[in-house]
N, C-alpha and C positions, 0 to 999 in steps of 0.2 A: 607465745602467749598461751594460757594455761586458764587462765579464767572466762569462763563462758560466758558472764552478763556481760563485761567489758565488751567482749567481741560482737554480741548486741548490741548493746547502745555503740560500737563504732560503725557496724553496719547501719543502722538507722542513720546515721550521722549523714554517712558516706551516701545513701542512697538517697535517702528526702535531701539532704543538700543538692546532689545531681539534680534530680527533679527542680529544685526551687531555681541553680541557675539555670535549667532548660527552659524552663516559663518566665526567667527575666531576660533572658536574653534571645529567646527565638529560636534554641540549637534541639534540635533529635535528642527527647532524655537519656536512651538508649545509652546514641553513643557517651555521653557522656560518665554514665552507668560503667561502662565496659572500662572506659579509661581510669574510674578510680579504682574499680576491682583489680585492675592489671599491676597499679599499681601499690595498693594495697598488699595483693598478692604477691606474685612473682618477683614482683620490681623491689618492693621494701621489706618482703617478708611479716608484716606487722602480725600477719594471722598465723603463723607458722609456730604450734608447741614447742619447748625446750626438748621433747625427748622424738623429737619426729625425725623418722628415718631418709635419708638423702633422698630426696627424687619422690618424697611420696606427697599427695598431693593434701597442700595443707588443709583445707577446711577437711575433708575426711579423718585426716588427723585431730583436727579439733571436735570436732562432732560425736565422731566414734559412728556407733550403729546408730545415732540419730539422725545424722547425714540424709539417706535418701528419701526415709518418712517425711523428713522437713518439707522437700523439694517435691517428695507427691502430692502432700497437703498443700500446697500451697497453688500446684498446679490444679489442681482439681477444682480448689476456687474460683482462680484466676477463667476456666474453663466455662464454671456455671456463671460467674458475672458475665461472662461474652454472649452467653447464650440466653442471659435474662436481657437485655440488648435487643432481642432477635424479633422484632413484632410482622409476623406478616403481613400487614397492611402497607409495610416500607415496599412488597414484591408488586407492585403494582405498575404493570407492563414490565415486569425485569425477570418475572419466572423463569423464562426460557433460558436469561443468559446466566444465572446464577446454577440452573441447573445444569445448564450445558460444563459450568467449571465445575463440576460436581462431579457428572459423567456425563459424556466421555475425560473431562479435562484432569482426574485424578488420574485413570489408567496411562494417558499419554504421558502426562507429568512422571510419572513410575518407571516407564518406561527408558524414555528418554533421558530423567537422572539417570538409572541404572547401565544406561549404554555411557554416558559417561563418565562416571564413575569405574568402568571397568576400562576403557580405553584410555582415557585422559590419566586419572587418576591412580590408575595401576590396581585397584581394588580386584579380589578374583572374583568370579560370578556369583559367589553366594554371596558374600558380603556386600557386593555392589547391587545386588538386589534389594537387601535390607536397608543399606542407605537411601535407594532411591523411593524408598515408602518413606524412611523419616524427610527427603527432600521435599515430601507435597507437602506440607503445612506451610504455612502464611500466618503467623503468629498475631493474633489480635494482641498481646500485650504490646505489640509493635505497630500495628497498622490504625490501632481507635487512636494513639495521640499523633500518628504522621497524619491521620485524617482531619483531629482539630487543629491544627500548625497550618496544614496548608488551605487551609479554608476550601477545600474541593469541593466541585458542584453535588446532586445530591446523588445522580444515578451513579457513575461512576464509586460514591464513596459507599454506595448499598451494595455493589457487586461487593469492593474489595472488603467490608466487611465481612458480607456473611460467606462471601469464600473462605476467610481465615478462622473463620471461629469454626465454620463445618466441616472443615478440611483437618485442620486440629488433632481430635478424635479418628479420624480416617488412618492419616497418615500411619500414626502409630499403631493400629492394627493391622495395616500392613506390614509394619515390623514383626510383629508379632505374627503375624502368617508368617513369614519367611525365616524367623527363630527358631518356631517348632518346626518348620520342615528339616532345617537345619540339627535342632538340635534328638528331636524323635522319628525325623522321616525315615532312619534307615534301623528303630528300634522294633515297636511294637505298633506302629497306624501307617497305614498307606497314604499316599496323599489326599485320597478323596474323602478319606476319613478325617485327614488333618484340616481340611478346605470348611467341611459341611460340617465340622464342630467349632468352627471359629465364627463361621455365618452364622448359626443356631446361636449361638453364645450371646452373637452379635446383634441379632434380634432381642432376645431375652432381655438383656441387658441395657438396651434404646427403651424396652416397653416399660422394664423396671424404672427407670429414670421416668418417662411419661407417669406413671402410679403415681412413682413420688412426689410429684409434679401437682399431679391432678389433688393428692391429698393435703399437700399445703396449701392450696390456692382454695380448696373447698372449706376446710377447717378455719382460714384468715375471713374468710366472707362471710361461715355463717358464727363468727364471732367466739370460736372456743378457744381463742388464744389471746391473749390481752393486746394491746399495743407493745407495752415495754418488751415482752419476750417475744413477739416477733423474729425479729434480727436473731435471736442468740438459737431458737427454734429452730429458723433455716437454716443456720450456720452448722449447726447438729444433722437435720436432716439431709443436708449436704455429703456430710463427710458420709454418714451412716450409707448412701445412696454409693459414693465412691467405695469403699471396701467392700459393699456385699456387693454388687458388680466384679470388683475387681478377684473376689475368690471364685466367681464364674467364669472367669477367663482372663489371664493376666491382660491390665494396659485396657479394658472394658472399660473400666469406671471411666475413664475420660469421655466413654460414649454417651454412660449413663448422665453422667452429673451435664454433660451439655442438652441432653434430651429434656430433664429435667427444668433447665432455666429457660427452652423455647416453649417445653408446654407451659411454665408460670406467667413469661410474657407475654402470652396469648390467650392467659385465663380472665380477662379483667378485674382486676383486684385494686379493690378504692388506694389500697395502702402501696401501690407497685413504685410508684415516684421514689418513696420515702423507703422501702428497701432495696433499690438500686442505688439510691445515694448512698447507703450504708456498705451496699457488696461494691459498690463501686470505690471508696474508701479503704475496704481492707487489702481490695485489689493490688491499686495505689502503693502499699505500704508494704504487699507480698512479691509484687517484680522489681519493686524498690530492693528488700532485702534478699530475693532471693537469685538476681542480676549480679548482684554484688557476692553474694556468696559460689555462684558459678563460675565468675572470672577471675575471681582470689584464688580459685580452684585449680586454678593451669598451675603449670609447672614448666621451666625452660627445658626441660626434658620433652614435655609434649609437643610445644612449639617447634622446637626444631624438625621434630617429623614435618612440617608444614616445608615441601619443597617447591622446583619447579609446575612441578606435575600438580602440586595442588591448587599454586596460581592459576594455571590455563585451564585448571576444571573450573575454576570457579568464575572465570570469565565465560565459559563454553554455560555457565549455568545460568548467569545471565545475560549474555548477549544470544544464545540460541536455543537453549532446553525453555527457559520461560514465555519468551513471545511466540516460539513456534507452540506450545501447549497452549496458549490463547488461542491464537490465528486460529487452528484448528478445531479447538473445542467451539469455538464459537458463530463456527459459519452457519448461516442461515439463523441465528437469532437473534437480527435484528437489532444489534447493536452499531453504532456509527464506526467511520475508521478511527477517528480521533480518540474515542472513549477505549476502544481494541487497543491502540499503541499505549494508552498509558496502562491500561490494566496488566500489557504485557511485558511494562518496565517494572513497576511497582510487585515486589514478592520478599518481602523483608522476612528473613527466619525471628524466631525467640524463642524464649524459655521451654515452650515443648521440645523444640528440635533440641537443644541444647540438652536436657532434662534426658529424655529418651535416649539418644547416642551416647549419652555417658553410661547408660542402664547398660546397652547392648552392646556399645563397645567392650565392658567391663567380661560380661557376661559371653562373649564369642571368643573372649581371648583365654577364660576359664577352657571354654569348648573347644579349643586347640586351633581356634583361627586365630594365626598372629596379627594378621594387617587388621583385625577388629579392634586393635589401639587406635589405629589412626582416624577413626569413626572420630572421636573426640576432639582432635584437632583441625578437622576437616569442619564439624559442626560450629567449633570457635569460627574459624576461617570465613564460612557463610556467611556467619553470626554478623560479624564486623562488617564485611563488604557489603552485605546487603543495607547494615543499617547505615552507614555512612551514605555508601551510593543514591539510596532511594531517601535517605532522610533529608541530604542536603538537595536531591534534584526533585521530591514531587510538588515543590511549589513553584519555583522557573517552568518548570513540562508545563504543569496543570495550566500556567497562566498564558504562557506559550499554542497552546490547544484552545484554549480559549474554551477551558472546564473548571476555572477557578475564576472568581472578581478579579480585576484588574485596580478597581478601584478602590480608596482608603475604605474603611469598615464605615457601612452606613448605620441610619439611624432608623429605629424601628418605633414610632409612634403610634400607643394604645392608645384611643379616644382620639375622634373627631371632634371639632369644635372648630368657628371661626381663627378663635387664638391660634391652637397650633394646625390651623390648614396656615394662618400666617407665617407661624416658624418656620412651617416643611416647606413651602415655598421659600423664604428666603438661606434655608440649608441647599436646596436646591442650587440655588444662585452662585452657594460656596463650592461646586461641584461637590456635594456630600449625598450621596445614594439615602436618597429618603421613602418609609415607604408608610403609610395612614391606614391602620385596620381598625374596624367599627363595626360592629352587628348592625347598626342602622343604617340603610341605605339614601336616606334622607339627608342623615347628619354629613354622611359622605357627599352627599353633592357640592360643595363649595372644591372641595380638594379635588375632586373629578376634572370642575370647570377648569383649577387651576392647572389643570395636569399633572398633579402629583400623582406617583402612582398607590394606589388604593388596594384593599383587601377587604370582601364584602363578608365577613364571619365573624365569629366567637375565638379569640385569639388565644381562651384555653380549652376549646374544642381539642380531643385526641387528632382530627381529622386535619385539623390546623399543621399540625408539623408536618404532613407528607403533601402541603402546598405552598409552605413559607419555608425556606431554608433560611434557617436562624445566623448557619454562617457567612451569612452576608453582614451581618451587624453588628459592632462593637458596640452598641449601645443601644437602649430601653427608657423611652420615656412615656410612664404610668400616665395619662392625665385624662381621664374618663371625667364626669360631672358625679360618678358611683365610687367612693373610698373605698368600700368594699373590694370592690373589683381592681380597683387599683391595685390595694395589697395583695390578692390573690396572685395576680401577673408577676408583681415582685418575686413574691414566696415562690413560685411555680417557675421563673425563668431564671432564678439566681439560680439552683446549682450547675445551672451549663453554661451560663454567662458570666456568672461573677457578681455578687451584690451590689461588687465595687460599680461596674458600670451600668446598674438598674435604678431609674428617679423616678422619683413619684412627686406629684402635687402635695402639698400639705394634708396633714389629716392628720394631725396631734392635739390639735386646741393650742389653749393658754399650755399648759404644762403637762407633762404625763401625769399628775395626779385627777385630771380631768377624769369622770368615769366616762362620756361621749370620747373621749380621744382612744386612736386606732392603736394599739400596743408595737410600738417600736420594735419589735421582734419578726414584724409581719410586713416590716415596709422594708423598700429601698432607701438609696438615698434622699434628703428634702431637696426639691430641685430647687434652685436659684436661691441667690444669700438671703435675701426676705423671706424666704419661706413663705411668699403667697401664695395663698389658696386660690383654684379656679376662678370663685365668681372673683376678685381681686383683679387676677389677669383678664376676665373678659370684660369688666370695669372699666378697667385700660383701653382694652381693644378701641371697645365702641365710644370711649374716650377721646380715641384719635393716635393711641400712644403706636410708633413705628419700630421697625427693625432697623439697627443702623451699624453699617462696616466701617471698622478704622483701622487701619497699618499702625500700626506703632514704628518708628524709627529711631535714626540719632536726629533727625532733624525734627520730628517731632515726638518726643520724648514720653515716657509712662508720666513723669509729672505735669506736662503740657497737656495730655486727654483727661488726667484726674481734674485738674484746674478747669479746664472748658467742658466736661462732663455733665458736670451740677448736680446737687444730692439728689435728684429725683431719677437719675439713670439707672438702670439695673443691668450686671452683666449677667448676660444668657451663655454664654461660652469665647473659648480662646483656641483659638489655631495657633501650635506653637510648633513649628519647625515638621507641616505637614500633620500634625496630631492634634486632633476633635478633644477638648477639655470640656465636659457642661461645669456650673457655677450649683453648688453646693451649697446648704445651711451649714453641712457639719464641715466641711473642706471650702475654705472662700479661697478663688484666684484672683491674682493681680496683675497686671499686664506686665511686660519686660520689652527690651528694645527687640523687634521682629516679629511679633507676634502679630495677628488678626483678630479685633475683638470686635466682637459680637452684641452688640447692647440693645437694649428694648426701653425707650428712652418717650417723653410726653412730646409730639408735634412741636417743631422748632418754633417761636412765638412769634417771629415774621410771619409766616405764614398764617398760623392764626389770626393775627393783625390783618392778612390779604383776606382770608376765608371773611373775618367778620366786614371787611370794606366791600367786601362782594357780595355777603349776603345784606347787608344796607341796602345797596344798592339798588339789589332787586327787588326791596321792600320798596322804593322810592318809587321805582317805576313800576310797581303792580300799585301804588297808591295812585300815581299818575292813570294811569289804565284806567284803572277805578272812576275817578273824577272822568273823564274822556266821555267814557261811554254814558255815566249821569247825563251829561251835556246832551251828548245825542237823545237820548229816552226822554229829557225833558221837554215834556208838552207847550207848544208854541203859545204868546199868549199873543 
């Protein structure tokens, strides 16, 4: 192939496809990433020029000298979205053990790889050192979606984040120590000269990224930058932040542009939401394509370097170099054992490790170290095993540990109200993890009494997310008595949940040309086919109207519940093979044979027939009472 847009739009293809079957079906986007580039690449040749030389590795061929720029830019990105992610307020009681995987648990990590790496692996000492600096990274393009997949509890998934986005940046300059000792230690610097200009640099280049940091977060706040050019502002500032870093010391900029996106997450900036969605998108769209362009990248030349020696390093990497780096780094900080074993299963590589050992592989075999080829296919090798390994096992571990839900995805209900303290009690009933948040402590007392469990705050407090773990819940029901606030919750929890599964109460009016009606941009879904509004449903309530469970079977059929039903039923939801459905304005469901439906339906008329013969009744006899005691009071004559 010889045309360059084609080769974009197939990578686009190839990668958001992966993505899209990863999110339909449940699987590691990673792995699945890896498999079409492999095949893509090596397997089908599709990327491979007409004039490219045997064995030379096709995207480099295609690309030319834009090859590596692509893969720096992209990583540099990829770097500052991880680190605008980064809020200190998530380290609370966790400082010790984040920093304990910091240091000591880089130097042990370094170590460690590099002793295996030279004995397992056959690498000689110098090169087994620079490997084992690229082996400390824990690649967040890897680890923020195995953290959404397996729904992990919150501490644990705060370690293995800000391990991998810190660690990152690290790793690689310890390549880069170990390059130049390599490649100038026996020129014109001694070592201590090579050591105390890479730490200098390395300062520099963390504070420069803080500046940069500090400058866009001030200039966003006090308004010298529009809305619309935001995004395209940081996206410039970014890079500008990576190159001049990176002319202070090669492989810097990764320090800088991550330094950068934890001072901006930690500047309060009204607009942070709405540019993390954006860096979080182009993120998305850059390990998408550039996943794909690194494993189109092999060549069955490389692979076959992959021998025995490389299988039992890569087993000795994770069955003994990673949990002994935990174990150790973390005694005495007060982490449980349970949360310890999984941190020290879970160490998935990506795009950095991969990115960098292709650099210095490249670049050591320039420098007359030949085993510096096998850097690349060692890197692939991690790449895969880790993300296979940890991508299929951290949700069995996690739940296993008893660090992840066990249970289906529950329901997170905004607004108290009699109504839905009746919902969440009879979701309850369905075994469905329910939980009632409300600023009013008042309103909450019915759902207290009822035992639901409760949440006494502002549920778009900043402070809210480091005491609700959102990943508990597949679903969001808006239903405050305040529309306003309802749409806010919508707007504010759809991009981490999905608009698909956020409902709201009505608050359209008659039509959207209503000027009172809430702008459909700003809600969720309309919860249930009527589209009633609150006071509607507490109408109902105190109506008398009830919650009522029905099986659907073959014995009693979707058209036997339709027929015994009666137009006045409303369905609230369907359980269909284990899976929570709520009842939508704009998506209506209909039952099927197997299914659990859920209806909120007016008091069966027996009953009311009993209620009204019973309160007759005791009209009858407070009338009797009445006359009795006359009798008595009346004066004898």
């Amino acid at each position: 192939m010889d045309n360059l847009v084609l080769a974009v739009a197939i990578i686009g293809v190839l990668g958001i496809g992966a993505q899209w079957l990863a999110w339909r079906f449940n699987f590691p986007a990673i792995v699945l990433m890896s498999i079409a580039g492999v095949l893509a690449g090596p397997v089908l040749g599709v990327f491979t020029p007409p004039g490219a030389a045997p064995g030379e590795p096709p995207m480099e061929a295609l690309f030319g000298e834009f090859y590596r720029p692509i893969i720096s830019v992209a990583v540099a990105v990829i770097l500052f979205e991880g680190g605008l992610q980064l809020n200190f307020a998530e380290l609370r009681g966790l400082q010790t053990g984040v920093r304990r995987l910091v240091f000591p648990g880089v130097a042990i990590a370094w170590a460690l790889s590099a002793i295996a790496a030279f004995y397992i692996a056959g690498l000689t000492w110098q090169v087994a050192l620079l490997f084992g600096g690229i082996m400390v990274v824990t690649g967040p393009t890897v680890i923020i979606p195995l953290l959404r997949q397996s729904k992990l509890s919150q501490r644990p998934a705060t370690l293995l984040k800000w391990e991998g986005i810190v660690n990152d940046p690290i790793g690689a300059l310890l390549a880069v120590l170990v390059f130049e000792f390599l490649v100038f230690g026996d020129q014109h610097a001694t070592p201590i000269e090579i050591v105390s200009s890479i730490v200098l640099a390395s300062i520099l280049t963390a504070g420069w990224g803080y500046i940069i940091g500090r400058f866009a977060a001030g200039a966003f706040r006090r308004g010298w930058v529009p809305e619309f050019l935001k995004p395209p502002v940081l996206l410039t500032l970014v890079l500008v932040c990576f190159e001049t870093a990176n002319q202070m010391q090669h492989e810097a900029g990764l320090l800088a542009v991550t330094a950068m996106g934890i001072t901006m997450a930690n500047s309060k900036i009204a607009s942070i939401n709405e540019l993390r969605l954006f860096k979080e998108n182009i993120a998305v769209m850059l390990v998408s394509g550039v996943f794909i362009i690194l494993t189109a990248n092999l060549t069955f030349e490389s692979v076959r370097e992959l021998d025995w020696s490389a299988f039992w390093f890569i087993l000795a990497m994770l069955f003994v170099v990673r949990p002994l780096t935990v174990f150790i780094s973390t005694i005495g900080a007060g982490l449980p054992v349970k949360e310890r074993l999984l941190v020290g299963w879970i160490a998935p590589r990506g795009i950095v490790a991969v990115a960098v050992a292709s650099f210095f592989g490249a670049a050591l075999a320039e420098a007359g170290y030949v085993d510096g080829q096998k850097l690349i296919p060692l890197a692939f090798g991690m790449v895969f095993a880790t993300v296979i390994a940890h991508g299929f096992s951290i949700g069995p571990l996690a739940k296993a540990l008893d660090l992840a839900s066990k249970k289906r995805p529950g329901v997170l209900i905004a607004g108290a109200s009699p109504w839905s303290t009746a919902l969440g009690a009879k979701l309850q009933e369905l075994d469905i993890p329910v939980l009632i948040a409300d600023a009013s402590w008042r309103r909450l007392k019915p759902a207290r009494l009822a035992n639901i469990p409760t949440y006494y705050g502002e549920i778009l407090s900043e402070v809210t997310e480091h005491h609700i773990d959102l990943n508990r819940f597949g679903y969001v029901l808006a239903v405050s008595g305040n529309e306003a606030h309802n749409a806010l919750v919508s707007t504010d929890l759809a991009p981490e949940m999905g608009r698909a599964a956020i409902f709201q109460v009505n608050a359209r009016g008659k039509d959207d040309e209503d000027r009172q009606a809430m702008s459909y941009t700003l809600q969720g879904r309309t919860f249930l086919h009527s589209a009633a509004p609150l006071d509607e449903l507490l109408r109902r309530h105190y109506s008398g109207w009830i919650y009522q469970k029905t099986k659907i079977s073959e014995e009693y059929s979707p058209d036997d519940y339709k027929r015994d039903a009666g137009a006045d039923h409303e369905i609230v939801a369907i359980i269909r093979k284990g899976v929570l459905m709520f009842a939508s304005h704009e998506a209506p469901i209909s039952p099927e044979t197997g299914d659990t439906v859920l209806a909120y339906i007016p008091k069966p008329r027996a009953e009311l027939r009993k209620e009204k013969s019973s309160d007759k009744g005791d009209e009858n006899r407070e009338k009797s009472a009445e006359k009795s005691n006359e009798k008595k009071t009346r004066p004898q004559s």
